[in-house]
C-alpha positions in Angstrom: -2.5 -65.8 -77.9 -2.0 -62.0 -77.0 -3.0 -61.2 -73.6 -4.5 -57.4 -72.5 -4.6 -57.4 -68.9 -3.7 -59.1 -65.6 -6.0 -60.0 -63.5 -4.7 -61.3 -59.6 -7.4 -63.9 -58.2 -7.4 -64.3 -54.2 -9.7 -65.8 -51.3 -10.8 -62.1 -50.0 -11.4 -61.1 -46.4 -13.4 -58.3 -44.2 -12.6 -54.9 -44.2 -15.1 -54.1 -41.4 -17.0 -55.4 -38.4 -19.8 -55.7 -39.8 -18.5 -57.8 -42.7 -17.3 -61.0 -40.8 -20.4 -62.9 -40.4 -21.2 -62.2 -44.0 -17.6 -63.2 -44.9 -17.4 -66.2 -43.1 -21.5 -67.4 -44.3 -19.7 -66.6 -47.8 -16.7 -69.0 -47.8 -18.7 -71.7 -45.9 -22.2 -71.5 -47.4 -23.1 -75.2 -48.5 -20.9 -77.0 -46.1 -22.9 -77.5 -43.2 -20.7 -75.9 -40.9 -22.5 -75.1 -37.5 -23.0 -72.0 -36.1 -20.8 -71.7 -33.0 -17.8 -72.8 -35.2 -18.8 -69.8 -37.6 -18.9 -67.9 -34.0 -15.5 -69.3 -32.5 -14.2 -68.1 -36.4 -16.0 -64.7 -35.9 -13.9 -63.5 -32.7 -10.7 -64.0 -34.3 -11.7 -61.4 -36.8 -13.4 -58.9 -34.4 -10.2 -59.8 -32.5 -8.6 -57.0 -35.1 -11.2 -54.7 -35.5 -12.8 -57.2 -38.2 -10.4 -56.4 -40.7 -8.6 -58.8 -42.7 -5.1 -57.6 -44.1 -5.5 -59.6 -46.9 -7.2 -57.4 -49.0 -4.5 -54.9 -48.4 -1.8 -56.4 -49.1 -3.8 -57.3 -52.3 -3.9 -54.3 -52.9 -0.1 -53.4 -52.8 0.6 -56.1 -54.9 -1.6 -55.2 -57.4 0.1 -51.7 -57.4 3.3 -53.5 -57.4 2.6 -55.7 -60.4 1.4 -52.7 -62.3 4.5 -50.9 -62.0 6.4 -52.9 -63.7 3.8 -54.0 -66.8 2.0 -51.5 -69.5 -0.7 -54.1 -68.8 -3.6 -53.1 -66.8 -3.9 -55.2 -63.4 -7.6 -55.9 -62.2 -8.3 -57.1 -58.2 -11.0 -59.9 -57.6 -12.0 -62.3 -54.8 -13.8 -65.8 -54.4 -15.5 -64.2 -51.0 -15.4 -61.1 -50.7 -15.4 -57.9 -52.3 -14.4 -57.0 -54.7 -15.8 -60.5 -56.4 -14.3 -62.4 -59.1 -17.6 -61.7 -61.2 -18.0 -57.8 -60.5 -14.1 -57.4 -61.4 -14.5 -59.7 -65.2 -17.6 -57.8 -65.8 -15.6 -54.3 -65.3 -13.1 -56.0 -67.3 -15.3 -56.8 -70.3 -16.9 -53.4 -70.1 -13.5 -52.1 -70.2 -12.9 -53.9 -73.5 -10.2 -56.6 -72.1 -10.4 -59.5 -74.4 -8.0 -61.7 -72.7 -6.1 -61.9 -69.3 -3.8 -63.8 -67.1 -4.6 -64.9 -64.0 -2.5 -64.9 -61.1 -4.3 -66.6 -58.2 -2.3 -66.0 -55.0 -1.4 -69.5 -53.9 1.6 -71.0 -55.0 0.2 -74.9 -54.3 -2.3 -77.4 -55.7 -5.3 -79.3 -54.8 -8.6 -78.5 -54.7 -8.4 -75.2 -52.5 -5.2 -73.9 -54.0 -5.6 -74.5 -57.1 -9.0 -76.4 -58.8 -11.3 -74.1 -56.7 -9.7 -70.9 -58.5 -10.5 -72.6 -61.9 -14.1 -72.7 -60.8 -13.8 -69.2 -59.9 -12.8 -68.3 -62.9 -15.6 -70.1 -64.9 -18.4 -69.4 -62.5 -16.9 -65.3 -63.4 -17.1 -65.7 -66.9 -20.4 -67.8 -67.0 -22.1 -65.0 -64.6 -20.7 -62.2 -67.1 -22.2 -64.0 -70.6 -21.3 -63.7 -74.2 -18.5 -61.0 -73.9 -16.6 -62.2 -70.8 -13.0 -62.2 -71.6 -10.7 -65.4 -72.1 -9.0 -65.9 -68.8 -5.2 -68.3 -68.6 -4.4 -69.0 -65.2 -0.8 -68.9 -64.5 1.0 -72.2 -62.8 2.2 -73.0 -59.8 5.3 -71.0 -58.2 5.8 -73.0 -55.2 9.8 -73.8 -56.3 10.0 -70.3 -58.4 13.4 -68.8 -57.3 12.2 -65.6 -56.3 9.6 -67.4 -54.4 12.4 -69.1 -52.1 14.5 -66.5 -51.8 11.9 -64.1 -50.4 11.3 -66.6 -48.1 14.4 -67.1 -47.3 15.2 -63.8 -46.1 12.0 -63.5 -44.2 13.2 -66.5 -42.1 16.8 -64.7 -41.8 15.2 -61.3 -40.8 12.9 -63.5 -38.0 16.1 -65.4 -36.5 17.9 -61.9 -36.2 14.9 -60.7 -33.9 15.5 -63.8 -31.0 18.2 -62.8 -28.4 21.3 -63.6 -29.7 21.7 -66.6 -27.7 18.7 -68.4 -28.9 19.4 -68.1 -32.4 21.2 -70.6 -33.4 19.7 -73.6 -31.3 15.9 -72.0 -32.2 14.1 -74.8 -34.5 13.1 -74.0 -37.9 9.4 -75.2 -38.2 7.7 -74.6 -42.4 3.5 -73.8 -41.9 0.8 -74.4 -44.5 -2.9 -74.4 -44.1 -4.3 -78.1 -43.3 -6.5 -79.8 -45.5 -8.3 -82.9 -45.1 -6.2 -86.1 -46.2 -8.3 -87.3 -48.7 -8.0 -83.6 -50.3 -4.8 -84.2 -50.6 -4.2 -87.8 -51.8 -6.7 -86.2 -54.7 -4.1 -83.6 -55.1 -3.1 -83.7 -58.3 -3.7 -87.0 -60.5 -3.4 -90.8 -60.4 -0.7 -90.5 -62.7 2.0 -88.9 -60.3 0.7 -90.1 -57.2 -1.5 -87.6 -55.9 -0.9 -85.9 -52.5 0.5 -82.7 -54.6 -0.1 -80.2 -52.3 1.5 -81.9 -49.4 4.7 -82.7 -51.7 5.0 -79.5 -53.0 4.8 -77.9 -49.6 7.8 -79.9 -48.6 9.6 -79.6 -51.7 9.2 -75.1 -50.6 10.1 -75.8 -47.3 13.5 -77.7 -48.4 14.2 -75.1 -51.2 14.0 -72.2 -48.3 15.8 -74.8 -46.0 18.9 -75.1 -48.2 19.0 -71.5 -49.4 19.5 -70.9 -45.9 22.0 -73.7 -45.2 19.6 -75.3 -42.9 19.8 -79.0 -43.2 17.4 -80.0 -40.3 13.8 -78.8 -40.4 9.7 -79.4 -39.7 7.2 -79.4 -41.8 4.0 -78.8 -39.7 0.0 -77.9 -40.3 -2.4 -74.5 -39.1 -5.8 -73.7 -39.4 -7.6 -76.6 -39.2 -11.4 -77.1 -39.1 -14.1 -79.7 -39.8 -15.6 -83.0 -37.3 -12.9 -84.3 -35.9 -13.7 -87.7 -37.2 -12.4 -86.3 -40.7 -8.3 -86.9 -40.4 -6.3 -83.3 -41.5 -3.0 -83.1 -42.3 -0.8 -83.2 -38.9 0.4 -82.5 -37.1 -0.9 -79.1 -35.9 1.9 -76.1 -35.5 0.5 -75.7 -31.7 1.0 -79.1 -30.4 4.6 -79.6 -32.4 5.6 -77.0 -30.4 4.0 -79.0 -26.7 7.1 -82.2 -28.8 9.6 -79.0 -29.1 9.3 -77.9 -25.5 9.6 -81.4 -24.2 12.6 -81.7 -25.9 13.9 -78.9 -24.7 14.4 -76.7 -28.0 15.3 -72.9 -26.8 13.2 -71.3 -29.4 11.1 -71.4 -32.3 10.8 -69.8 -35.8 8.1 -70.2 -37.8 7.9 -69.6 -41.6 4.3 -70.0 -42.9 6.1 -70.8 -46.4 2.1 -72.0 -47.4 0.9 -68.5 -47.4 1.6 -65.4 -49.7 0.6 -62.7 -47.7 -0.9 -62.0 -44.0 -4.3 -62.9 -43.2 -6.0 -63.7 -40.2 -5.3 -67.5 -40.1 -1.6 -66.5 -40.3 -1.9 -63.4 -37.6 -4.4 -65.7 -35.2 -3.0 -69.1 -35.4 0.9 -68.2 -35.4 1.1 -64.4 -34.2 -1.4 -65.0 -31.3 -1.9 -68.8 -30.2 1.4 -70.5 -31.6 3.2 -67.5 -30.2 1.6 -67.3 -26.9 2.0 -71.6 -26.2 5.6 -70.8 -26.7 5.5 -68.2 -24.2 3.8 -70.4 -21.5 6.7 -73.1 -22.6 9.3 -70.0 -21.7 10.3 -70.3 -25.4 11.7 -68.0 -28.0 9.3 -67.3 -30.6 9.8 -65.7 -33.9 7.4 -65.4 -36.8 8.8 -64.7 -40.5 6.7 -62.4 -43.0 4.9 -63.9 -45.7 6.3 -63.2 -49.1 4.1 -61.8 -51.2 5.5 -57.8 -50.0 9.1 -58.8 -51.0 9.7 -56.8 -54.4 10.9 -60.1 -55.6 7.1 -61.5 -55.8 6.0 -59.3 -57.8 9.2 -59.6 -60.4 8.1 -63.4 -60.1 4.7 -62.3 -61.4 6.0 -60.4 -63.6 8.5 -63.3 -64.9 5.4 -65.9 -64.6 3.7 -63.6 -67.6 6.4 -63.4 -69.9 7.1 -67.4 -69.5 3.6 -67.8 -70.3 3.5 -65.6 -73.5 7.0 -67.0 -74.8 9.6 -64.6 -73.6 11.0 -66.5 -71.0 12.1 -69.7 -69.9 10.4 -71.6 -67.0 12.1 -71.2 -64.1 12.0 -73.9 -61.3 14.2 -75.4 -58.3 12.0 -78.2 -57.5 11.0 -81.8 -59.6 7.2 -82.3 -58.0 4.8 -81.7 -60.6 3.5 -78.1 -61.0 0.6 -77.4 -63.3 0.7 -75.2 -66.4 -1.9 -73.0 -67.7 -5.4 -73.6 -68.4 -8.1 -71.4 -70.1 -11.4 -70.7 -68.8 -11.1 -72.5 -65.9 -10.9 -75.9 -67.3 -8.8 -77.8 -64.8 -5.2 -79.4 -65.7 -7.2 -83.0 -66.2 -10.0 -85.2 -65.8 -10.7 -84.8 -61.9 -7.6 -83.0 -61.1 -7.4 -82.5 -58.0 -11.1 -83.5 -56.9 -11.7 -85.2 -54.0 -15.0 -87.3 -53.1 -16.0 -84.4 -50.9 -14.9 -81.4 -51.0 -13.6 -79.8 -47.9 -15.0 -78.2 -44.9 
């Protein structure tokens, strides 16, 4: 199938003040999520002027990708402007018959990976007769330029602790909770499930021995949801309460789960993971996410000509990573679907 565009799927974010409540009614309409969580959420964001980076860095990437392709690279969000429907229906008025689809998380389960299926159908059905085909790309959780980007992030973070906490400061991986039911629906019955988690880990041990580092933690940020609904744990805060009373020197923490800064990352790690390992008397050290490294966008790059048959896959890891599917269809029956989908 020829492909005549790129088009780079994310979550979105605000861009000003007056855009958070919107925002946040956006990405939990449907839930049932109560009010004073939506206003504990709220105060993170007017925390930094109510701007999300996320759409920036979007936004660089996209310029990044486009750089290095003749193909013309389009910009859409699941909750926020610009939306996954506004950016097909530019894309069929601009004549694009097919695209690829590079959603910006490199995991799966429902949120990582099903949910931008549904985007993508829910874009073309709202666009009609005329919406373009749309392939989204796998998974590049193990993708060599993926760990190696990482991998220097982490080495550019130790380099910034006084020189006599690097080498006892504790390595800890991050990546966004999710419910445990999500993720025991994480990909199907067939390989066990619980992809997301696995495939975390499998990142975190790919960075881990790029970096020569044999001992590590895989932890959990950002949860949210009734507490009487178990979450992947434990949380990145309280590991580090079990770090401190062990006596570990310092901390660096590499949210390998993420691709790019957003306020989950620059709240929960920059601001309260940081400042419990200040009241600890702790060294703290945050590495960058890795979706500015050039590398990330040669990976994108390398992810479209795999797809179209000019390139061999490329991959470090064994755990199951889901080709491409068209039209949002998912990778299999109930892929990825838990019971209830999560708060």
């Amino acid at each position: 199938m020829e492909f005549d565009a790129i088009l780079l799927l994310s979550f979105g974010g605000p861009e000003a003040p007056g855009e958070v409540r919107p925002f946040l009614e956006n990405v939990t309409r449907g839930r049932g999520v109560p009010p004073e969580r939506l206003d504990a959420v709220e105060e993170h964001y007017q925390h930094f002027g109510g701007v999300s980076p996320i759409n920036a860095r979007n936004r660089e990437l996209v310029a990044a990708i486009a750089a290095r392709t003749e193909l013309p690279v389009y910009f859409g969000n699941r909750n926020w402007h610009p939306f996954a429907e506004d950016t097909v229906r530019t894309m069929a008025r601009d004549g694009i018959r097919s695209a690829l689809v590079f959603a910006t998380s490199a995991y799966g389960g429902y949120s990582a990976c099903r949910q931008y299926h549904e985007d993508i159908a829910r874009a073309r059905a709202a666009v009609g007769d005329g919406a373009p085909e749309l392939v989204k790309l796998r998974h590049f959780h193990d993708h060599p330029d993926f760990v190696r980007a990482n991998a220097d992030a982490i080495r550019a973070a130790v380099a910034r602790l006084p020189a006599e906490q690097r080498d006892p400061a504790r390595l800890v991986f991050t990546a966004h909770s999710i419910p445990t039911a999500a993720d025991a629906a994480a990909g199907t019955p067939a390989d066990g499930g619980h992809r997301y988690s696995r495939q975390v880990a499998e990142a975190a041990a790919l960075v881990a021995a790029e970096l020569g580092v044999d001992d590590f933690d895989v932890v959990w940020q950002s949860r949210s949801g009734p507490p009487q609904v178990p979450w992947l744990e434990p949380d990145v805060v309280d590991h580090i309460d079990d770090l401190a009373a062990k006596g570990v020197p310092a901390v660096v923490v590499a949210p390998v789960g993420f691709v790019s800064d957003h306020v989950e990352v620059i709240w929960d790690l920059d601001n309260e993971a940081a400042e419990r390992c200040a009241a600890h008397g702790m060294g703290f050290a945050r590495a960058a996410t890795a979706g500015p490294d050039p590398r990330f966008a040669d990976m994108v790059i390398e992810l479209v000509r795999e797809h179209t048959g000019g390139l061999p896959a490329r991959r470090l890891g064994a755990v199951p990573a889901a080709g491409c599917t068209r039209n949002g269809a998912p990778c299999a029956v109930d892929c990825c679907l838990p019971a209830r989908r999560p708060a």
